[in-house]
C-alpha positions as CSV (number, residue, x, y, z in Angstrom):
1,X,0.0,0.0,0.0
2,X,1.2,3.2,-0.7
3,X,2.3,5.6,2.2
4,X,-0.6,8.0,2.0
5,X,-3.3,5.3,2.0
6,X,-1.5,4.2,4.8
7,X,-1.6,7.7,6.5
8,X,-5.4,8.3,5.5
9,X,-6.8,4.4,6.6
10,X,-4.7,4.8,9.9
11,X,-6.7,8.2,10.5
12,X,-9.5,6.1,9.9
13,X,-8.8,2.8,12.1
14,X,-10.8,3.8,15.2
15,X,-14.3,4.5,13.3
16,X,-13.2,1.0,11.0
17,X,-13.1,-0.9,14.2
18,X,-16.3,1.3,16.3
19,X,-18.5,0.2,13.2
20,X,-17.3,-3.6,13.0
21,X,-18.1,-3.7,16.7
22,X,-21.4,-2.1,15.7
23,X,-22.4,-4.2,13.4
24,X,-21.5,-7.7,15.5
25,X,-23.7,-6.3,17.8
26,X,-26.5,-5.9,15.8
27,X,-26.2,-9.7,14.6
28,X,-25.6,-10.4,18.7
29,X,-28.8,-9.2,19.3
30,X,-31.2,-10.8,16.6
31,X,-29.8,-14.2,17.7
32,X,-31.0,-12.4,21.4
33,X,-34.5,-11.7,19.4
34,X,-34.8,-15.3,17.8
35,X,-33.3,-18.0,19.9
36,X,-34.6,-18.5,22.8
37,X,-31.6,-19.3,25.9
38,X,-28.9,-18.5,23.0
39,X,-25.4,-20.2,23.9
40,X,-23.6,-16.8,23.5
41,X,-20.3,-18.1,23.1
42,X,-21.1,-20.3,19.7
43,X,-23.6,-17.3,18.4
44,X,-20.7,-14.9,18.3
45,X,-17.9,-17.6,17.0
46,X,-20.7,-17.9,14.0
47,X,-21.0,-14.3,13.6
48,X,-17.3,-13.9,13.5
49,X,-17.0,-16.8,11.0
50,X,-19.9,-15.4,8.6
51,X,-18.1,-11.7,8.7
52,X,-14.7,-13.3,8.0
53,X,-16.5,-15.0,5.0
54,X,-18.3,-11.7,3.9
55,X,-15.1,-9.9,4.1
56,X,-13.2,-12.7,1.7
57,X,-15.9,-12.3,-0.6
58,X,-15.7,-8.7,-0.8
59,X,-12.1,-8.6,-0.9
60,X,-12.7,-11.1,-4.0
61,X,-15.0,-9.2,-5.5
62,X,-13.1,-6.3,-5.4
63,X,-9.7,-7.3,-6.0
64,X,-10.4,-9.9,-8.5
């Protein structure tokens, strides 16, 4: 990467992480919403998995 992307997505790395927080959140709580006595632990290790997933097929997408 060249130097300034590197100075403008390090200027940016707080919000990047604050809205990947937000949005595993939002998939904690409609597991909350739809199943009932939800093992938390295995709800977010399938969250996590799914955005990893997401991610790879975005960076794909992207980058060819």
């Amino acid at each position: 990467m060249a130097e300034i992307e590197q100075v403008e997505l390090d200027r940016h790395r707080a919000q990047l992480t604050s809205d990947v927080k937000d949005l595993v959140e939002k998939y904690r709580a409609i597991f909350d919403w739809d199943v009932p006595d939800v093992d938390q632990n295995a709800a977010d290790k399938l969250i996590l998995g799914a955005m990893r997933k997401a991610l790879d097929d975005v960076e794909k997408n992207l980058l060819g």
